[in-house]
N, C-alpha and C positions, 0 to 999 in steps of 0.2 A: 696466117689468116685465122682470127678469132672463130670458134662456133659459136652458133647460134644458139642462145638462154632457149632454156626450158621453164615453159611459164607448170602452178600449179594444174592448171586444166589440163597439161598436155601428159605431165607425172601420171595424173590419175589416169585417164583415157589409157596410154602406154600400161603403164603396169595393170588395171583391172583387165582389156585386152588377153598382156601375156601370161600374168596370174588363171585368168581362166581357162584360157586355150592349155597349159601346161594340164594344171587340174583334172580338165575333160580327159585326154590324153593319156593322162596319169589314172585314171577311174576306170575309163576303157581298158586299158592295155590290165590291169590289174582284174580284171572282168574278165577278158579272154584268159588271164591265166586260173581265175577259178579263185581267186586270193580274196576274201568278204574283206567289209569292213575299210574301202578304201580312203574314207576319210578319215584313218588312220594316220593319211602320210601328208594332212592338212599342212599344218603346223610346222614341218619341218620345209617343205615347198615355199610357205608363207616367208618364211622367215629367209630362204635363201633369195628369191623374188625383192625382198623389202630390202638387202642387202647391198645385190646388183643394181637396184634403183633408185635408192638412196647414196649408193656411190656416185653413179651417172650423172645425177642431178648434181650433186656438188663438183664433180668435174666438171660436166658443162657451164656450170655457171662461174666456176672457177671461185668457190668459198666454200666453208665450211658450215652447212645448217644449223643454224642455231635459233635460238629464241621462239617469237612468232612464225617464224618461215618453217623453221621444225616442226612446229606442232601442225598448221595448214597440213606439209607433208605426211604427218605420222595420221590423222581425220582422212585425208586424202585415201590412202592405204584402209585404214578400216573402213569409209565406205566402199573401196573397189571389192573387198573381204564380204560386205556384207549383200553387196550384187552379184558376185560369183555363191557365195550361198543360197540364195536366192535360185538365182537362174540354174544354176547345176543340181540343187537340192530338191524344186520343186518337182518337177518332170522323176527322179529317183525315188520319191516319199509317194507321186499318183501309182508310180510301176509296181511300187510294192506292197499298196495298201495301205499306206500309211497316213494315218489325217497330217493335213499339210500343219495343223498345229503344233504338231513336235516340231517340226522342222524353228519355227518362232521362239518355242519354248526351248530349246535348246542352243540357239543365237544368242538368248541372255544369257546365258552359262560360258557359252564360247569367245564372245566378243570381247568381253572384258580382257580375258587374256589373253587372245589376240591381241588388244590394243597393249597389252604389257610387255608383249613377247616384243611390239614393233618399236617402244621405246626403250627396250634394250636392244635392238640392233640398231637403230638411230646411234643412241650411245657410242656402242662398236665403231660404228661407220665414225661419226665424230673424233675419239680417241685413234685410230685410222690413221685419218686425214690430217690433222696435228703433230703426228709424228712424220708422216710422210711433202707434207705442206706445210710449215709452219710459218711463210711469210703468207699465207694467206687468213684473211681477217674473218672472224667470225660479225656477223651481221646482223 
């Protein structure tokens, strides 16, 4: 029995979801150990997250993302990035004094490479599933 396709809406909902919840988690638990600075471990989370759900989605859908369907998914990911920045940053930048401007001015600094970071593990995931798939078609 076939699974059921994963449309883009459901990519993004799932991953900004687990992206956050891991994030908070991750903020927390680095809080109770006293460790600043936890948006240190942004980036390396991001990119394992965009990994496991960039694989998923091409498994479930049973091809390999390419083209347009790529890019939907890698926008997908940078908006879920830029709602858990949002939601998890705002509420940290009121606790600590700090004008929620930074938080903005610091998103264009951040996003961009984010959005780099996710089209090289798109890439990854792609070269992947090619070696490990290769009668399936890219799309």
């Amino acid at each position: 029995m076939r699974e059921e396709q994963v449309s883009i809406t459901g990519f993004f909902l799932r991953f900004t979801i687990s992206y956050t919840i891991l994030m908070a988690a991750t903020g927390v638990t680095l809080g109770m150990l006293g460790i600043s600075h936890a948006g240190n471990v942004n980036a390396p989370i991001l990119a394992i997250i965009a990994y496991w759900f960039f694989l998923s989605y091409s498994k479930k859908n049973q091809r390999i993302m390419d083209g347009p369907e790529k890019w939907k998914l890698i926008w997908a990911a940078v908006a879920g990035d830029v709602f858990t920045s949002i939601l998890l940053g705002t509420p940290t930048m009121i606790a600590n004094g700090v004008p929620i401007q930074f938080l903005f001015i610091g998103m264009v600094f951040v996003i961009p490479l984010h959005l780099v970071l996710l089209v090289a593990v798109s890439y990854g995931v792609k070269r992947q599933l090619m070696k490990q798939r290769p009668e399936w078609q890219a799309e």
